[in-house]
PDB file with one MODEL, atoms N, CA, C and O in Angstrom:
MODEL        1
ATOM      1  N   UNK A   1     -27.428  12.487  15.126  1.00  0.00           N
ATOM      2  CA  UNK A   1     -26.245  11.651  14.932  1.00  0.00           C
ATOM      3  C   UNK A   1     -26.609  10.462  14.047  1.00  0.00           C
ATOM      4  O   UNK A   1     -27.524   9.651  14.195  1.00  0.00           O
ATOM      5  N   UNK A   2     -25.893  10.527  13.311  1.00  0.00           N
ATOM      6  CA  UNK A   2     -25.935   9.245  11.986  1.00  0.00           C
ATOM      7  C   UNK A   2     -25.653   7.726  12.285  1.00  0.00           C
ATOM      8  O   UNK A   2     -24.617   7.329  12.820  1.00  0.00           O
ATOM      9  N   UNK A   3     -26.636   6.965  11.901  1.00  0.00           N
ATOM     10  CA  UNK A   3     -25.947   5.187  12.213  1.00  0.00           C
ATOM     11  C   UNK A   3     -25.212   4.861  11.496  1.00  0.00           C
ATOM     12  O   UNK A   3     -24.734   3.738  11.655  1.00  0.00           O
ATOM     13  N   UNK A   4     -24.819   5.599  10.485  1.00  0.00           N
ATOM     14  CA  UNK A   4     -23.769   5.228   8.953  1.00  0.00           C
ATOM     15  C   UNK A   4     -22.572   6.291   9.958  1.00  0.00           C
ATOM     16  O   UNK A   4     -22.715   7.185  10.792  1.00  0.00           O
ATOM     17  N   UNK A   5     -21.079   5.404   9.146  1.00  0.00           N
ATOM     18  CA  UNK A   5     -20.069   6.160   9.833  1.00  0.00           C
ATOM     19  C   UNK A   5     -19.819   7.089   8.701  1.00  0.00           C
ATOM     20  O   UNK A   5     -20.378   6.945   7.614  1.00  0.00           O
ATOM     21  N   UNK A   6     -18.723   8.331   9.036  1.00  0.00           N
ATOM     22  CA  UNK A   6     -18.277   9.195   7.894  1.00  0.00           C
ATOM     23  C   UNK A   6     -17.797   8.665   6.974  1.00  0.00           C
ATOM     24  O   UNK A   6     -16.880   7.850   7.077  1.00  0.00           O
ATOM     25  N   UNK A   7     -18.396   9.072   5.743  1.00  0.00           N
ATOM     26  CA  UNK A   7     -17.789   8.568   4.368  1.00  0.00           C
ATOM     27  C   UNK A   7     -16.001   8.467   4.580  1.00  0.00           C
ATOM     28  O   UNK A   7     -15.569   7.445   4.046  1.00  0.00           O
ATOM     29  N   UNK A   8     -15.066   9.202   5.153  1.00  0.00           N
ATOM     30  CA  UNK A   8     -13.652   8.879   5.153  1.00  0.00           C
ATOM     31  C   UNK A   8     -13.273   7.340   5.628  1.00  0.00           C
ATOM     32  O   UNK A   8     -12.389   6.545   5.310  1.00  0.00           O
ATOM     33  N   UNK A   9     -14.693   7.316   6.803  1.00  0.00           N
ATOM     34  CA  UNK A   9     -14.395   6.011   7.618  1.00  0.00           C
ATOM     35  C   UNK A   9     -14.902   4.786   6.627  1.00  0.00           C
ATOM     36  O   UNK A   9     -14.829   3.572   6.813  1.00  0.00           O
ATOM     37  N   UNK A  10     -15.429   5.514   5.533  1.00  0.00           N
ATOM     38  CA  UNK A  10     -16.763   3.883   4.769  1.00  0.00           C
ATOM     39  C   UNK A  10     -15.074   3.391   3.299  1.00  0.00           C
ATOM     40  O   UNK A  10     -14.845   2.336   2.708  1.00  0.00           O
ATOM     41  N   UNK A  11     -14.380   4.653   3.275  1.00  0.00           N
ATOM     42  CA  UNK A  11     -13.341   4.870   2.527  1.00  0.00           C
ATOM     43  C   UNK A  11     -12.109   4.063   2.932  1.00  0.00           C
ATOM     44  O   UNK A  11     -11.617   3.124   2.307  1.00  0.00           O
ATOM     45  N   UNK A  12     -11.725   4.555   4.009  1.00  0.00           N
ATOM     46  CA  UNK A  12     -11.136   3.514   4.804  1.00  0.00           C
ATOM     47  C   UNK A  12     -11.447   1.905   4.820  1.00  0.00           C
ATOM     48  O   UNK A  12     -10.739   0.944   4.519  1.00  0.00           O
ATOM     49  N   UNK A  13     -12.601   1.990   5.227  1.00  0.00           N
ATOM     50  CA  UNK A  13     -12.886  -0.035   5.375  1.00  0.00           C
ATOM     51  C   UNK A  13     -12.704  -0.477   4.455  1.00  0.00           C
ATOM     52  O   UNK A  13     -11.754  -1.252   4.341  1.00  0.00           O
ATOM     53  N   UNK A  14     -13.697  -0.124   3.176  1.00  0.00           N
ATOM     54  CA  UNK A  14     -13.291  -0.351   1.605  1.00  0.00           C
ATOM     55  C   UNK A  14     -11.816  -0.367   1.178  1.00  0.00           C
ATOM     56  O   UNK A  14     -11.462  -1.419   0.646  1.00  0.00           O
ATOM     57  N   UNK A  15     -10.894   0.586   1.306  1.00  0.00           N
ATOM     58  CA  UNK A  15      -9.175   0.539   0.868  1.00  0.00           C
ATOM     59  C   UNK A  15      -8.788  -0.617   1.589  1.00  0.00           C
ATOM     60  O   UNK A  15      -8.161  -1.410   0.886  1.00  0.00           O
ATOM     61  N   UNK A  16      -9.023  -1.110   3.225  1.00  0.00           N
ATOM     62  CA  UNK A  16      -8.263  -2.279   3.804  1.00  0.00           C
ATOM     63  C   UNK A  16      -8.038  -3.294   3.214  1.00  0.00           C
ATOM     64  O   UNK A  16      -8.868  -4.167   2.961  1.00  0.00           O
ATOM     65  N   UNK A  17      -6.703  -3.295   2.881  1.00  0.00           N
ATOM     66  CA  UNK A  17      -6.580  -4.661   2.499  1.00  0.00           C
ATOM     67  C   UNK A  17      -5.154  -5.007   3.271  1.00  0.00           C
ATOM     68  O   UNK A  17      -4.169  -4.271   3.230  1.00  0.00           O
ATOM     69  N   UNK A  18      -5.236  -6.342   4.024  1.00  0.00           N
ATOM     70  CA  UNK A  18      -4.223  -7.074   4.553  1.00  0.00           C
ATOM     71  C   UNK A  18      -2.711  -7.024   3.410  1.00  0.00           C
ATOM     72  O   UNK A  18      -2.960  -7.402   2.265  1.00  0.00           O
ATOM     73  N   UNK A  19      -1.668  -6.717   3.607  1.00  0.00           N
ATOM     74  CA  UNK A  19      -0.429  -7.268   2.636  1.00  0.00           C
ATOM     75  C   UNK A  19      -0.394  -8.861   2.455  1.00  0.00           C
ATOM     76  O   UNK A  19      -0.408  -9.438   1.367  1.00  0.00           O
ATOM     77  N   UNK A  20      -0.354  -9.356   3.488  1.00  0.00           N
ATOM     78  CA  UNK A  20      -0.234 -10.484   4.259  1.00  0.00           C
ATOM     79  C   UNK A  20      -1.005 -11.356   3.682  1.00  0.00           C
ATOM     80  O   UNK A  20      -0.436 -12.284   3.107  1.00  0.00           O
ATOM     81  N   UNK A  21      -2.322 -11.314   3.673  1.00  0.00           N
ATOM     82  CA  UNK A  21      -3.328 -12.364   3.527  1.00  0.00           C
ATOM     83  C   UNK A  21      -4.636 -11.828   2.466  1.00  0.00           C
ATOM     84  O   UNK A  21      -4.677 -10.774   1.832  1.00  0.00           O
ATOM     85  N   UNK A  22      -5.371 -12.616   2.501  1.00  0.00           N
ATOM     86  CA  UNK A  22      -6.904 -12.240   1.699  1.00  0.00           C
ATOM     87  C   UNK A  22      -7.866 -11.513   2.784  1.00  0.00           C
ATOM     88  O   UNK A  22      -9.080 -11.366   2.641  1.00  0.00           O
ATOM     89  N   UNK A  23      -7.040 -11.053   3.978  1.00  0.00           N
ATOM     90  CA  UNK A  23      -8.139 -10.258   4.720  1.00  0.00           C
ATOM     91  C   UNK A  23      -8.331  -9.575   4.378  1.00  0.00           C
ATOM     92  O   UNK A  23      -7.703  -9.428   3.330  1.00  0.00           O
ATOM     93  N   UNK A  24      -9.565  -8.065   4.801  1.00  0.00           N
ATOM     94  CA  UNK A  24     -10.688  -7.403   4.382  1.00  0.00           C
ATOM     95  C   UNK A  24     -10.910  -7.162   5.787  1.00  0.00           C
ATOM     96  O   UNK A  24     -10.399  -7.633   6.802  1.00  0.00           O
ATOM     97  N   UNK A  25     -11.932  -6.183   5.546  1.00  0.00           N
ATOM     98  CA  UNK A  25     -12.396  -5.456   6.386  1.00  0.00           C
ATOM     99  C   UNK A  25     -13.860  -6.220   6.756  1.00  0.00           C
ATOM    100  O   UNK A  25     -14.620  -6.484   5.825  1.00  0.00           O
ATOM    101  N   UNK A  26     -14.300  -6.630   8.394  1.00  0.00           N
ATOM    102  CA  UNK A  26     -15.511  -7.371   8.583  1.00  0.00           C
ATOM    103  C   UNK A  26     -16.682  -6.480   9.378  1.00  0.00           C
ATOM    104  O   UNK A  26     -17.756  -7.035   9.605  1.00  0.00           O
ATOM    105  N   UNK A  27     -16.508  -5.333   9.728  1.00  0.00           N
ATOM    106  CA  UNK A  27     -17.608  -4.741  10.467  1.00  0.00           C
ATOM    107  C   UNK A  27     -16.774  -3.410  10.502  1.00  0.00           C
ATOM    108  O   UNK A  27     -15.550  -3.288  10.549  1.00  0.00           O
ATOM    109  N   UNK A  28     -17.654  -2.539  10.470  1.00  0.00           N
ATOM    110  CA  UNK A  28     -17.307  -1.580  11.160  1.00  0.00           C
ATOM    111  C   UNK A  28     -18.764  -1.188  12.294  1.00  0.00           C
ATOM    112  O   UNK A  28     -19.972  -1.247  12.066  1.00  0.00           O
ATOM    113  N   UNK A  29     -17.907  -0.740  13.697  1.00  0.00           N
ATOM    114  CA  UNK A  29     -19.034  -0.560  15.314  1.00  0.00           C
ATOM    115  C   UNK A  29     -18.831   0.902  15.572  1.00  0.00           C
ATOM    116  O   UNK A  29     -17.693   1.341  15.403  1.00  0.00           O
ATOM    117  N   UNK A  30     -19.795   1.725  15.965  1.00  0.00           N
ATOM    118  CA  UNK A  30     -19.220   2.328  16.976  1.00  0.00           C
ATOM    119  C   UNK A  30     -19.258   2.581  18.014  1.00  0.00           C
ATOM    120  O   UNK A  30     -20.380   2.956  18.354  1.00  0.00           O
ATOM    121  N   UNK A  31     -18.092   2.565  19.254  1.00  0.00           N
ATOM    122  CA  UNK A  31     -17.843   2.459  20.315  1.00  0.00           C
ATOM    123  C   UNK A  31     -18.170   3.177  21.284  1.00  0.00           C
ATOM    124  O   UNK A  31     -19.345   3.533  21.370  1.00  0.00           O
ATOM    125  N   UNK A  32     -17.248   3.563  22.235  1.00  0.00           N
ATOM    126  CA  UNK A  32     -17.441   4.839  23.101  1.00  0.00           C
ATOM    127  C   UNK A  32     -17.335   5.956  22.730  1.00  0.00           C
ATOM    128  O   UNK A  32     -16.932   6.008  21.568  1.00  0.00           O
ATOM    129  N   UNK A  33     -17.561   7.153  23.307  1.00  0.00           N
ATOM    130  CA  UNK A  33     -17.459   8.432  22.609  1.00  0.00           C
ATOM    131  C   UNK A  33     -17.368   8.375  21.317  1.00  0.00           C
ATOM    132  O   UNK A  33     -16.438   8.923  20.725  1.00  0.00           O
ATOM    133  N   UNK A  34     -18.496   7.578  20.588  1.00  0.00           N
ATOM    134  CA  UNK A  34     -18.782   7.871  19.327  1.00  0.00           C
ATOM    135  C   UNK A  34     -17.956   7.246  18.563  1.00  0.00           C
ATOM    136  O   UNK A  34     -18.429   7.050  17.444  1.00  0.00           O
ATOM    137  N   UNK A  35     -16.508   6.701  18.773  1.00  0.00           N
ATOM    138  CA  UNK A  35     -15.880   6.345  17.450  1.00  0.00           C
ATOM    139  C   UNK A  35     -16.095   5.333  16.771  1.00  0.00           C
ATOM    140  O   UNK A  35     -16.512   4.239  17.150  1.00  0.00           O
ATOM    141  N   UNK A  36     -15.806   5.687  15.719  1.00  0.00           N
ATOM    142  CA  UNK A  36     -15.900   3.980  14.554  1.00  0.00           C
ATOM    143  C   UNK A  36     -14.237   3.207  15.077  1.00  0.00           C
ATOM    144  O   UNK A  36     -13.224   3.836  15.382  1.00  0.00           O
ATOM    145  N   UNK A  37     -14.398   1.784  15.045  1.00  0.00           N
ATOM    146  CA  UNK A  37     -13.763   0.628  15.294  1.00  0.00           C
ATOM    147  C   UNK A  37     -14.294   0.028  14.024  1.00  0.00           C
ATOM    148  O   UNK A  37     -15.477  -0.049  13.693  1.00  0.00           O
ATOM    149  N   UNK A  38     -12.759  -0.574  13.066  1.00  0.00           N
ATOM    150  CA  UNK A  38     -13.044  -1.261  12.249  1.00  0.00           C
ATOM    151  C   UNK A  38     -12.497  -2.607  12.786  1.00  0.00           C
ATOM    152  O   UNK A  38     -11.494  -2.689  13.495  1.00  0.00           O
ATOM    153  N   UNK A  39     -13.291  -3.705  12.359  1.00  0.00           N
ATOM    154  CA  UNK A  39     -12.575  -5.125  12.291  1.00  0.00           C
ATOM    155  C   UNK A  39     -12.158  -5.765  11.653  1.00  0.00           C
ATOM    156  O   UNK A  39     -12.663  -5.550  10.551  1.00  0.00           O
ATOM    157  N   UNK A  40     -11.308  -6.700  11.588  1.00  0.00           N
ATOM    158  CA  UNK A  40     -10.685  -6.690   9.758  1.00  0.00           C
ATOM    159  C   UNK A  40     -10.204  -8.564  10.267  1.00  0.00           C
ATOM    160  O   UNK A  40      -9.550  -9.032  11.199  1.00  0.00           O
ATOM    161  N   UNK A  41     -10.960  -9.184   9.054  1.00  0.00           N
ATOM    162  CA  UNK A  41     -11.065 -10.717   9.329  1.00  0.00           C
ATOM    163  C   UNK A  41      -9.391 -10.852   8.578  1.00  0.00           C
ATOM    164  O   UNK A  41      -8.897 -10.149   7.696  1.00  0.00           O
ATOM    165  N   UNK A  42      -8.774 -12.087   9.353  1.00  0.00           N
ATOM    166  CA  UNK A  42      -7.090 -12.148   8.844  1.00  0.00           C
ATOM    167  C   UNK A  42      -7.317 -14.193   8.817  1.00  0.00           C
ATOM    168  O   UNK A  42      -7.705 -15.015   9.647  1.00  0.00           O
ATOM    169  N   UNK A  43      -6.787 -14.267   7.294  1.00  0.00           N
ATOM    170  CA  UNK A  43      -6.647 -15.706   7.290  1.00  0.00           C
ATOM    171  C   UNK A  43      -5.859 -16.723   8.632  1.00  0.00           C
ATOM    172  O   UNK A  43      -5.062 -16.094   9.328  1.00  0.00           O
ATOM    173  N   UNK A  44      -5.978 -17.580   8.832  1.00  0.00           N
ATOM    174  CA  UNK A  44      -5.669 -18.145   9.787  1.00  0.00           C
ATOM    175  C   UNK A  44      -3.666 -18.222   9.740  1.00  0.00           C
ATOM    176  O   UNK A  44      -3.158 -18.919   8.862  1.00  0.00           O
ATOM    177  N   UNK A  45      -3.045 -17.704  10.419  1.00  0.00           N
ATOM    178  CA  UNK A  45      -1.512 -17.715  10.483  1.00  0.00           C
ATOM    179  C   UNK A  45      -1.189 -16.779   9.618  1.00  0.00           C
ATOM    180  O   UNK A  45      -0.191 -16.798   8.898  1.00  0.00           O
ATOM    181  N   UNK A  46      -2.119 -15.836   9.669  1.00  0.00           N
ATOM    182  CA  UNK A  46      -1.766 -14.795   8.669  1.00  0.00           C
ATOM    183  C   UNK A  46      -0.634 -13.755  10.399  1.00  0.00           C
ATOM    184  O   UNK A  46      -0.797 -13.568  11.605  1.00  0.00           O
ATOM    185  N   UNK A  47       0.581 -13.367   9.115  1.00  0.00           N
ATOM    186  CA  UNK A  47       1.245 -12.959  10.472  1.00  0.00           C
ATOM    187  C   UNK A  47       1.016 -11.497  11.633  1.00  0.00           C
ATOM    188  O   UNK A  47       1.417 -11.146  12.743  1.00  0.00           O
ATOM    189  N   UNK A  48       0.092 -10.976  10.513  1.00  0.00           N
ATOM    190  CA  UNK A  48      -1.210  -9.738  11.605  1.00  0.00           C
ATOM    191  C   UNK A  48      -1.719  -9.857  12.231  1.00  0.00           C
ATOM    192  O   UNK A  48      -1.985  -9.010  13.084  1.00  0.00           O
ATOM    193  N   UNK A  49      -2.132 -10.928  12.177  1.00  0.00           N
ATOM    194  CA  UNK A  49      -3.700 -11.867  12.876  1.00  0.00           C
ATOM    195  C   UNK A  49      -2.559 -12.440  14.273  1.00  0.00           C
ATOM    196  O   UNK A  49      -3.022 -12.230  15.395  1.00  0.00           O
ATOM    197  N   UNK A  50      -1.674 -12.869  14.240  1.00  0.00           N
ATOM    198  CA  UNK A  50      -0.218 -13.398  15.492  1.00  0.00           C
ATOM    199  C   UNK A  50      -0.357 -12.325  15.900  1.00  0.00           C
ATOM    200  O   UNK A  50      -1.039 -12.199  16.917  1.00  0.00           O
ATOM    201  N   UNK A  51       0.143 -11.324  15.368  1.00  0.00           N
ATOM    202  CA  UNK A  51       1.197  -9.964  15.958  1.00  0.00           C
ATOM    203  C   UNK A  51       2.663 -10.042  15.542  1.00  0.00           C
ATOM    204  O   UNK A  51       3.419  -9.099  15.777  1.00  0.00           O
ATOM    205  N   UNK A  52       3.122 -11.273  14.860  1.00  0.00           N
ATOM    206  CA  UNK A  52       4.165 -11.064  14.151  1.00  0.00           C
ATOM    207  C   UNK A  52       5.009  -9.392  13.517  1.00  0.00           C
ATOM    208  O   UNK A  52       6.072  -8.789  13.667  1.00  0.00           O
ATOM    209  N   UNK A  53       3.646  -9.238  12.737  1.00  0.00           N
ATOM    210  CA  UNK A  53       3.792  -7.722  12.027  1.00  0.00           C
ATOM    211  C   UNK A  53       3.191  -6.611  12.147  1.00  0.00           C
ATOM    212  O   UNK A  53       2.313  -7.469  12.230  1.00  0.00           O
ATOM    213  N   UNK A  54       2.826  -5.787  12.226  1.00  0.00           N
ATOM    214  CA  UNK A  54       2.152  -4.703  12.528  1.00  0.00           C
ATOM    215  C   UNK A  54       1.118  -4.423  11.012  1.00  0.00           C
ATOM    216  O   UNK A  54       1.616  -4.578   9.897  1.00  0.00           O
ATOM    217  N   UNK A  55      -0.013  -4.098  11.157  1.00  0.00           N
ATOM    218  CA  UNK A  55      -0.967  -4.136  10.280  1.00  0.00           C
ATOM    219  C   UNK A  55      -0.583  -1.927   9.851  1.00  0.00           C
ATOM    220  O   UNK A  55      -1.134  -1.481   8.845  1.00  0.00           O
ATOM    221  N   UNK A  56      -0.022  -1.310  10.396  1.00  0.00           N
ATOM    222  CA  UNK A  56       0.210   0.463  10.365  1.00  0.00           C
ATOM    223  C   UNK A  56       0.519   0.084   9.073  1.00  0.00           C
ATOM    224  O   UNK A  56      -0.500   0.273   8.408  1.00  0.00           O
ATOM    225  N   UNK A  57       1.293  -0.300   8.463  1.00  0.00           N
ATOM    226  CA  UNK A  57       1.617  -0.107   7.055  1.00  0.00           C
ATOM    227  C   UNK A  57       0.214  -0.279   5.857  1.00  0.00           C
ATOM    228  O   UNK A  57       0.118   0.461   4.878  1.00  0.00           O
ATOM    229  N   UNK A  58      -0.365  -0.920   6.041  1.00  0.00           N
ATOM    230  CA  UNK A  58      -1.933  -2.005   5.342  1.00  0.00           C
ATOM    231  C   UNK A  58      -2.972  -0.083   5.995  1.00  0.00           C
ATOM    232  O   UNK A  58      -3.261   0.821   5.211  1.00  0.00           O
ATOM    233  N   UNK A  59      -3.162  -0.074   7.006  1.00  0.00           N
ATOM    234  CA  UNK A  59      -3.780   1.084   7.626  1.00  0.00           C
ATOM    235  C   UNK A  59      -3.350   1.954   6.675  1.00  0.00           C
ATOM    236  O   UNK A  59      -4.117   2.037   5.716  1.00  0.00           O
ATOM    237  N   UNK A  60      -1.874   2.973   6.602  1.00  0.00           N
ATOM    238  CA  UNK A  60      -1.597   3.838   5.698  1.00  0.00           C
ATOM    239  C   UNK A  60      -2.214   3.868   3.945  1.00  0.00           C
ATOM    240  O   UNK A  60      -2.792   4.729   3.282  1.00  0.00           O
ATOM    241  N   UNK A  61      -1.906   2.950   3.758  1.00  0.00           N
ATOM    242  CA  UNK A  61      -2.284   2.726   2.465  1.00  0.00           C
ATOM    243  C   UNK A  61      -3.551   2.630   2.162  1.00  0.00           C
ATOM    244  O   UNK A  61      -3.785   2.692   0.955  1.00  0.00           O
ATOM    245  N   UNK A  62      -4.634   2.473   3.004  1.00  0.00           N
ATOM    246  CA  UNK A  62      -6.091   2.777   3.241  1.00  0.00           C
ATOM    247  C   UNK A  62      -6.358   3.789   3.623  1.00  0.00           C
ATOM    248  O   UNK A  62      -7.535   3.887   3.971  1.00  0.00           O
ATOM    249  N   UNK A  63      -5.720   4.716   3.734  1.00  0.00           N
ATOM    250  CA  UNK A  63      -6.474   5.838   4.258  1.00  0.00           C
ATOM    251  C   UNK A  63      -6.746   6.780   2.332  1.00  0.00           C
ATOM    252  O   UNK A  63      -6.207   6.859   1.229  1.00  0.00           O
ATOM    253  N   UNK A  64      -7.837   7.227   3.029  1.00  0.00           N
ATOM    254  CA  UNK A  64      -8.340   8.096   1.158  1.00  0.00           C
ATOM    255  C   UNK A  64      -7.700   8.997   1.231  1.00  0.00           C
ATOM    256  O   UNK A  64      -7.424   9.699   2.204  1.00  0.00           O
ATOM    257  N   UNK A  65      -7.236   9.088  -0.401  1.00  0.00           N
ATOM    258  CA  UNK A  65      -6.416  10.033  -0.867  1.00  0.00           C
ATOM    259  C   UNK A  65      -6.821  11.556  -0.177  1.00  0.00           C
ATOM    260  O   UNK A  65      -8.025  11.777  -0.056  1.00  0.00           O
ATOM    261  N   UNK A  66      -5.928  12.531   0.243  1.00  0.00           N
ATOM    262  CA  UNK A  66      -6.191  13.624   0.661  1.00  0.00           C
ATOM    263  C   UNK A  66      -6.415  13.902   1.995  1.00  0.00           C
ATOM    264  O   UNK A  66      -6.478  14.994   2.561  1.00  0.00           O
ATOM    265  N   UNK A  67      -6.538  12.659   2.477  1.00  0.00           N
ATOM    266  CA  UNK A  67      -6.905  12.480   4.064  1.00  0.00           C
ATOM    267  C   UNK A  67      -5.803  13.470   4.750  1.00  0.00           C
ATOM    268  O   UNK A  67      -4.598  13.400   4.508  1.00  0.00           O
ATOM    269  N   UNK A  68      -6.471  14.502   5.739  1.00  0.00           N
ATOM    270  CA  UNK A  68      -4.872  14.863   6.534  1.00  0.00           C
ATOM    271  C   UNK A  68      -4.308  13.876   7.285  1.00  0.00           C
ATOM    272  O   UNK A  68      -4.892  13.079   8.020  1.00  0.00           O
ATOM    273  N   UNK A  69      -2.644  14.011   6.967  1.00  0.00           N
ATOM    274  CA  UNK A  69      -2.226  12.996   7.724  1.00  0.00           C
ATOM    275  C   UNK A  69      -1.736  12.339   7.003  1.00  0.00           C
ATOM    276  O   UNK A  69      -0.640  11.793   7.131  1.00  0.00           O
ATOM    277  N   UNK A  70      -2.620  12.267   5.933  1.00  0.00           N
ATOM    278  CA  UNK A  70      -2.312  10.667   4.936  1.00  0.00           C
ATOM    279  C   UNK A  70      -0.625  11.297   3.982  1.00  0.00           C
ATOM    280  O   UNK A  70      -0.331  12.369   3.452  1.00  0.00           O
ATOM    281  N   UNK A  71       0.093  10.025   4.159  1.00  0.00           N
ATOM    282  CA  UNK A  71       1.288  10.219   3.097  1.00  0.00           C
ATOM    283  C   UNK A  71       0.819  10.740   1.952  1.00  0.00           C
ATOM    284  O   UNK A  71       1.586  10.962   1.015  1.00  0.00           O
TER     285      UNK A  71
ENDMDL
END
């Protein structure tokens, strides 16, 4: 088992980008049963970082081209 996550997942962190703010992607861990958890730093009153807005839209648009699933 690899300490690097799957290239889709290194694809992913890299595409994140906040709509909202100058956030980015700050770590990626992985968790229980193996999965990658990304963390994603959000300017201060950025309205993602509240819960104002939902970050699914910023997610979609990061996912790599071809991904199943992906729009």
């Amino acid at each position: 088992m690899s300490d690097q996550p799957p290239a889709e997942v290194m694809e992913f962190a890299r595409n994140y980008k906040c709509g909202h703010c100058s956030g980015d992607t700050m770590e990626l861990v992985r968790g229980d049963g193996n999965l990658w958890h990304g963390y994603f730093r959000h300017d201060d009153g950025c309205p993602v970082q509240v819960g104002a807005v939902s970050s699914i839209p910023d997610s979609f648009r990061a996912l790599p081209p071809g991904y199943e699933g992906a729009p």
